[in-house]
N, C-alpha and C positions, 0 to 999 in steps of 0.2 A: 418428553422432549426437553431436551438442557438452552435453560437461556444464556445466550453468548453476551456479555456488555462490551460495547463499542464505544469508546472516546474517540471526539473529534480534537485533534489538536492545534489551538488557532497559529494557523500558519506553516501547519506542520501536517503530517500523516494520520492516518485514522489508524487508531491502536485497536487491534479486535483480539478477543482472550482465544488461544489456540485449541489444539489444533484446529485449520481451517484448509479450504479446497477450494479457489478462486478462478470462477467461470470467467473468461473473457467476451469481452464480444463478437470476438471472430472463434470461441468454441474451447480454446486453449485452455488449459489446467493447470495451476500450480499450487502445489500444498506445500502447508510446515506444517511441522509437527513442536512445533516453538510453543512456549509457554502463554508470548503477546508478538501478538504477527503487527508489522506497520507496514500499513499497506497507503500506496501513495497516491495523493491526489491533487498531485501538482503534472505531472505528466514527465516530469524531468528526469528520473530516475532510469538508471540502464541497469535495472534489471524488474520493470516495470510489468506486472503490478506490486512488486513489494520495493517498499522503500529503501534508498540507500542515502538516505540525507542530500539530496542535491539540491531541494528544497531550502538548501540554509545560502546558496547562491544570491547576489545580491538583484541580478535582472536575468528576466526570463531569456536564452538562447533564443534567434531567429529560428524559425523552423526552415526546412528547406525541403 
């Protein structure tokens, strides 16, 4: 079994060493095959679970 190492980035995304295949919660799937996949944990991101920096925004968007 190959161990993966994950950085937590403060304030930023979780970098996980690639390729990876991210189960959602409602079952959805989405792979890279990238070297270091950032995957977001701020929720902001539109193309969510992987990060596209929206993260670097100064306040969080109301939800609607």
């Amino acid at each position: 079994m190959d161990v993966r190492t994950v950085r937590l980035v403060p304030g930023g995304p979780m970098l996980v060493e690639g390729p990876v295949r991210i189960v959602g919660e409602d079952g959805t799937e989405v792979t890279s095959d990238r070297f270091v996949v950032a995957v977001c944990r701020c929720h902001r991101s539109g193309i969510y679970p992987l990060c596209d920096t929206s993260h670097r925004r100064s306040a969080r968007a109301p939800r609607r």
